[in-house]
BAMARVO-271965 format. One record per residue (C-alpha): x, y, z. Coordinates in steps of 0.25 Angstrom, whole numbers. Layout:
REM BAMARVO-271965
ATOM       X       Y       Z
ATOM       X       Y       Z
...
REM end
This chain:
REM BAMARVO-271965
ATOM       X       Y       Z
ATOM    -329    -393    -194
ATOM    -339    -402    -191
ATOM    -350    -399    -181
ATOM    -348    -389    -170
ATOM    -347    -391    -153
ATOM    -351    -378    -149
ATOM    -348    -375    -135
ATOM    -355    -364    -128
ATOM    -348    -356    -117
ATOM    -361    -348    -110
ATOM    -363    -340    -100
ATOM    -379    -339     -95
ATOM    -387    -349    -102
ATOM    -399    -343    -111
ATOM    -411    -352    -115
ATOM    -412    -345    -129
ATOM    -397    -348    -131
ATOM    -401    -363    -128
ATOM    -410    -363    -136
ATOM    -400    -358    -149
ATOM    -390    -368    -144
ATOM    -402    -380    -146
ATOM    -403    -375    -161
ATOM    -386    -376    -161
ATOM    -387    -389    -155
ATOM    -397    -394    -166
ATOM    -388    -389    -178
ATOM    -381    -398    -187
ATOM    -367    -390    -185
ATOM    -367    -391    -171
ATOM    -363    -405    -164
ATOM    -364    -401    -150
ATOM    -367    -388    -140
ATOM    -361    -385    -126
ATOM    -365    -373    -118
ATOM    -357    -371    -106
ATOM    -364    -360     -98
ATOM    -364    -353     -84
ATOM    -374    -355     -75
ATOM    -390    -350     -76
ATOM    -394    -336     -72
ATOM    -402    -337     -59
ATOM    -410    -322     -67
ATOM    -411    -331     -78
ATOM    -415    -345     -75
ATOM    -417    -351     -89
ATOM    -421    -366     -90
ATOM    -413    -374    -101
ATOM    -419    -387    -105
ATOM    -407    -396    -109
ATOM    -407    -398    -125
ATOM    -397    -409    -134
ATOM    -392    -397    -141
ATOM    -381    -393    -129
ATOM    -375    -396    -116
ATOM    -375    -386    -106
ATOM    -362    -386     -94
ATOM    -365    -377     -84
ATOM    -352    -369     -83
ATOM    -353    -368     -67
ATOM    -351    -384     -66
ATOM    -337    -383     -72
ATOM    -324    -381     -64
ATOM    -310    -380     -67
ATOM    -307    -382     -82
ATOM    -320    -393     -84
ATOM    -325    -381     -94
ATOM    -312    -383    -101
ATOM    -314    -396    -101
ATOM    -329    -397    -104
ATOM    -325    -387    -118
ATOM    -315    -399    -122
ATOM    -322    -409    -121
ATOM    -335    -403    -130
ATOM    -327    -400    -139
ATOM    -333    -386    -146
ATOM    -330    -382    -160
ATOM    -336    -368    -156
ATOM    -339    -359    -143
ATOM    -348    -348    -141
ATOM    -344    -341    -128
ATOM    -352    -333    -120
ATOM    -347    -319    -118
ATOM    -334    -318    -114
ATOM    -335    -316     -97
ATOM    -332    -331     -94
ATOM    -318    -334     -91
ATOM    -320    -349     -93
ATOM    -328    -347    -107
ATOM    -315    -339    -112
ATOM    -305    -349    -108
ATOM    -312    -359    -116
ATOM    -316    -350    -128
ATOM    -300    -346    -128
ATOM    -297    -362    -128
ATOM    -306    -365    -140
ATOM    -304    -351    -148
ATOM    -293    -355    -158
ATOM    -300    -368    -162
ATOM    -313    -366    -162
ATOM    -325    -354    -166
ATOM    -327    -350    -151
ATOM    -338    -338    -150
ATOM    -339    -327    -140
ATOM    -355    -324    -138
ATOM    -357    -310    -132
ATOM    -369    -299    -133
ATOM    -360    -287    -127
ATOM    -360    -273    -133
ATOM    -351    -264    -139
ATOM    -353    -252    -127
ATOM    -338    -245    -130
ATOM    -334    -248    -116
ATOM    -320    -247    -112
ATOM    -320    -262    -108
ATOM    -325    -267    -122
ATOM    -316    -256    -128
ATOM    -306    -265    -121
ATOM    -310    -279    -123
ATOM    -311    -275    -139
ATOM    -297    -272    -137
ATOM    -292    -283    -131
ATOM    -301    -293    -139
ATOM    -290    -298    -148
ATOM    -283    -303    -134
ATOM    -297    -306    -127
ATOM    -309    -310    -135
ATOM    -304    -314    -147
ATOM    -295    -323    -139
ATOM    -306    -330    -135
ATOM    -316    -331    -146
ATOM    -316    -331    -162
ATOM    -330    -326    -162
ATOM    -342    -316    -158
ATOM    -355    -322    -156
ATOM    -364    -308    -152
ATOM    -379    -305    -150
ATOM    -382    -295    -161
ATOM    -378    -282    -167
ATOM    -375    -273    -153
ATOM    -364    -283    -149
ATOM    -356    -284    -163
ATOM    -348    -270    -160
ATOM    -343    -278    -148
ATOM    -338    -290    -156
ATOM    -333    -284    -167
ATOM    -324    -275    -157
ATOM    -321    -291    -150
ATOM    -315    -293    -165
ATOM    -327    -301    -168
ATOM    -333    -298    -183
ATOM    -338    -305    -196
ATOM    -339    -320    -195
ATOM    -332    -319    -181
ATOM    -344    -313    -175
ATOM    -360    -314    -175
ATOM    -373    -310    -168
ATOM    -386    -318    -162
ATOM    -380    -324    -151
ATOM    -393    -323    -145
ATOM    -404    -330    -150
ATOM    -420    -332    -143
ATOM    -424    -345    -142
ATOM    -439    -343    -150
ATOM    -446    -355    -145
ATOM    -452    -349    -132
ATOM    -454    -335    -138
ATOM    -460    -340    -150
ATOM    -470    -345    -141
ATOM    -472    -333    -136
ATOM    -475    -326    -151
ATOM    -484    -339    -153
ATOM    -493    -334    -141
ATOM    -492    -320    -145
ATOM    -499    -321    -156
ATOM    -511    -326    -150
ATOM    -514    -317    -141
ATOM    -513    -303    -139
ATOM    -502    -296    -132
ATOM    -507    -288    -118
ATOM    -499    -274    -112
ATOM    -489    -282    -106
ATOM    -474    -279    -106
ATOM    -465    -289    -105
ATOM    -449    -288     -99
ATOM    -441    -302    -100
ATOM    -428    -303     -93
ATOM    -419    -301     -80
ATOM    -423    -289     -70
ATOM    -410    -283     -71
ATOM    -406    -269     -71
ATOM    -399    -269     -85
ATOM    -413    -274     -90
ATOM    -419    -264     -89
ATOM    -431    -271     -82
ATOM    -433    -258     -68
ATOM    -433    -249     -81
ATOM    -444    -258     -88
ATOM    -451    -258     -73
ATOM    -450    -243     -72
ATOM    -454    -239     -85
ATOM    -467    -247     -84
ATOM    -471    -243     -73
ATOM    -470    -229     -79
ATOM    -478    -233     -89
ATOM    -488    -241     -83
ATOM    -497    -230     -78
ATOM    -499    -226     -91
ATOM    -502    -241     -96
ATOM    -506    -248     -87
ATOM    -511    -261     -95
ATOM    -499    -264     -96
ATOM    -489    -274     -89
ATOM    -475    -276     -89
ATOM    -470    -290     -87
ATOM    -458    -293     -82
ATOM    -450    -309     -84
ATOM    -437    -310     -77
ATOM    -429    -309     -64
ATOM    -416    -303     -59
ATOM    -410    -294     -47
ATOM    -422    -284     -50
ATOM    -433    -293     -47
ATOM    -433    -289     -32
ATOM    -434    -276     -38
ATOM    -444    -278     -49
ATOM    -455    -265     -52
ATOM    -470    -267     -43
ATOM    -479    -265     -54
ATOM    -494    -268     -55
ATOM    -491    -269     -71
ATOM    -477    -277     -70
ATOM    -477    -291     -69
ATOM    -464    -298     -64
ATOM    -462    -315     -70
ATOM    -450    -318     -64
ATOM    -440    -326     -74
ATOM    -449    -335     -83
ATOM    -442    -344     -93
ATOM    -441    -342    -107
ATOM    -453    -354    -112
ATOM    -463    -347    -101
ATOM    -462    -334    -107
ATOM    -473    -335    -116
ATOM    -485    -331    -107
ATOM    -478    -319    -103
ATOM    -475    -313    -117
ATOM    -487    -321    -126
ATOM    -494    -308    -122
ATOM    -486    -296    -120
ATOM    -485    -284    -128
ATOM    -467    -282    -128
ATOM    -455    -284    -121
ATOM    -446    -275    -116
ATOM    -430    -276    -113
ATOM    -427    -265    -105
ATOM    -413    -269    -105
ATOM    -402    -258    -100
ATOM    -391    -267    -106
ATOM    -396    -279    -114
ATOM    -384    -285    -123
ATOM    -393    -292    -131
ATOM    -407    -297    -125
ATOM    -413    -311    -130
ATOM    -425    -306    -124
ATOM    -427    -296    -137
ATOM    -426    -309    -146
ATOM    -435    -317    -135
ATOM    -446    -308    -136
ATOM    -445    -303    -152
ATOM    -448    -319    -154
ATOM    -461    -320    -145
ATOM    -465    -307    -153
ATOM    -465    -296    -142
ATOM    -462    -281    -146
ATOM    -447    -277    -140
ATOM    -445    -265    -131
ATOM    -430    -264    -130
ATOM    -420    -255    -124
ATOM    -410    -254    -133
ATOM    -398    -260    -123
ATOM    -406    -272    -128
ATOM    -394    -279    -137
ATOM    -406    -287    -145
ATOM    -415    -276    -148
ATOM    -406    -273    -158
ATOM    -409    -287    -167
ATOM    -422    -290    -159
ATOM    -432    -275    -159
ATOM    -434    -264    -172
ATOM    -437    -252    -165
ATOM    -451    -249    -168
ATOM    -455    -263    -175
ATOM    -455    -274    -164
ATOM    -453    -264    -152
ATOM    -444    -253    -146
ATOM    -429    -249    -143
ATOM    -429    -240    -133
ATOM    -416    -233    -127
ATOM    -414    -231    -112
ATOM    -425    -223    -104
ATOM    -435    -225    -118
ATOM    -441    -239    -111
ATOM    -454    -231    -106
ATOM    -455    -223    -117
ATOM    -455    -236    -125
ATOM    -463    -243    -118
ATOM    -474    -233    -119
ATOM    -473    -233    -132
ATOM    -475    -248    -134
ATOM    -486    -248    -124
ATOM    -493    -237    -133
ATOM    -492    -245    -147
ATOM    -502    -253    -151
ATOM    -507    -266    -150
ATOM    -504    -267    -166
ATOM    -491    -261    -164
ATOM    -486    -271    -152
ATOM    -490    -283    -160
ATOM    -482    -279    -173
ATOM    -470    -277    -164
ATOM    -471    -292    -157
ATOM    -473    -297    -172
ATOM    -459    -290    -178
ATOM    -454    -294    -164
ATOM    -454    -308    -168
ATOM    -450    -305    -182
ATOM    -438    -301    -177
ATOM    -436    -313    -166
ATOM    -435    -323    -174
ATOM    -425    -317    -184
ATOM    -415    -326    -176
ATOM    -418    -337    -170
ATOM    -409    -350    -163
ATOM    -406    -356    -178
ATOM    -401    -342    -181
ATOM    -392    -342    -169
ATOM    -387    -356    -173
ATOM    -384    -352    -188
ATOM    -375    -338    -180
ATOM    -367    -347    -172
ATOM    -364    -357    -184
ATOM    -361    -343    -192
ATOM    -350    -338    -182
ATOM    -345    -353    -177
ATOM    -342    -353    -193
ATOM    -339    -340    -195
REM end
């Protein structure tokens, strides 16, 4: 086979998945990249900058059978599909499957729901229909795809990958100057995020630490809602390149997360060298924190009590953490994401 036309069927666009696709797009395998995708999240406002690497075509332009039409005429010798929840994506995966490596991406869990009890049932009818491999996020998403009928060189992890650039940035600064008693919580004010248990558990703690701060980046049905606090700071949605003077200084991160399938945001802040406090619905704490060494797992109702204990810890201690945490970032970075898709496409 000559080089590859990999076609991309997406749902909500990531800058960090762009940034992976511009490595694809520079590799001597690939010939050319389309990323068909829904529109932008209105909680999530990204700004893409337009690279030579791909072509974006906004789903929400096309009518009747021109996504049909736009697949034909590109051409792929591979698909990655997003998830399995678009109607449109699956006809064309279906179209393509018997000819062609065509990939279903997904971070879901196995929970042992009736419904997924179901759907692995009727996998050899459904999913495996459609797709002729498994593209996951790390290790709590393979019980699902092995029960999908997905396995060995059929099936691989890191479908997430950080873009580094900004967040090394971050570590650059970090390590020339000293961090303040700030904590730092990056993502939608949701309720599944956790972020009113973040607020409330603070706010406990606060009295008995009042030096520090809790800084809050994001925005979502809760910000009408958000927590009054002399000591919590609310930024709104800021974009991924003017995060640094937010987190050059801070001492960690927290993902409060009630249900987090995976988390980029782990991987995010690991690079820019922050210590982790996690829940442990956090998919990516399970590749991205060591309990103990680059911060904390806690289970649900243990964030304040977690949170105590990091405030207690050291000056010494926090820094040791937000080295290890970098460490462990960089372990896989877009040229690793590149190298994973070549594997499975081949596999």
């Amino acid at each position: 086979m000559g080089r590859h036309r990999i076609l991309f069927l997406y749902t909500e666009l990531a800058g960090y998945f762009l940034s992976c696709v511009d490595e694809l797009g520079e590799s001597d395998w690939v010939e050319a990249v389309k990323i068909v995708h829904w529109p932008i999240h209105d909680e999530a406002p990204f700004e893409f900058g337009k690279k030579n690497a791909y072509s974006l075509l906004n789903k929400e332009t096309l009518q009747g059978n021109e996504l049909h039409d736009a697949v034909h005429q590109f051409q792929p010798t591979a698909i990655v599909c997003s998830g399995w929840i678009d109607s449109d994506y699956l006809k064309v995966a279906r179209a393509w499957k018997k000819n062609i490596p065509v990939v279903v991406a997904f971070d879901n869990w196995w929970t042992g729901s009736w419904k997924q009890w179901g759907a692995s049932a009727m996998a050899p009818f459904t999913i495996q229909r459609t797709f002729n491999r498994a593209w996951v996020a790390g290790a709590p998403q393979i019980p699902l795809a092995n029960k999908l009928g997905f396995s060995g060189k059929r099936l691989s992890v890191g479908v997430y990958c950080a873009d580094p650039s900004p967040f090394l940035e971050v570590c650059r600064q970090r390590q020339q100057m000293d961090p303040v008693k700030k904590l730092v919580y990056v993502g939608r004010y949701l309720k599944l995020k956790g972020v009113a248990d973040l607020w409330h558990d603070f706010a406990m703690l606060s009295p008995q630490h009042p030096e520090w701060e809790l800084h809050c980046i994001g925005t979502g049905e809760l910000w009408g809602r958000r927590e009054r606090h002399p000591k919590i700071i609310h930024h709104g949605f800021v974009q991924p390149r003017d995060m640094a003077p937010h987190l050059a200084n801070a001492a960690a991160v927290v993902i409060p997360s009630h249900k987090e399938p995976w988390g980029v945001v782990a991987h995010e802040m690991a690079i820019a060298g922050l210590p982790l406090l996690a829940s442990s619905s956090v998919g990516a704490a399970s590749e991205f924190v060591e309990h103990g060494e680059n911060g904390f797992i806690f289970e649900n109702g243990e964030m304040l009590n977690t949170m105590r204990s990091f405030l207690d810890s050291t000056d010494e201690v926090r820094a040791r953490m937000g080295a290890k945490s970098h460490q462990i970032g960089m372990r896989y970075q877009p040229k690793h994401w590149v190298s994973r898709l070549r594997q499975i496409l081949n596999g």
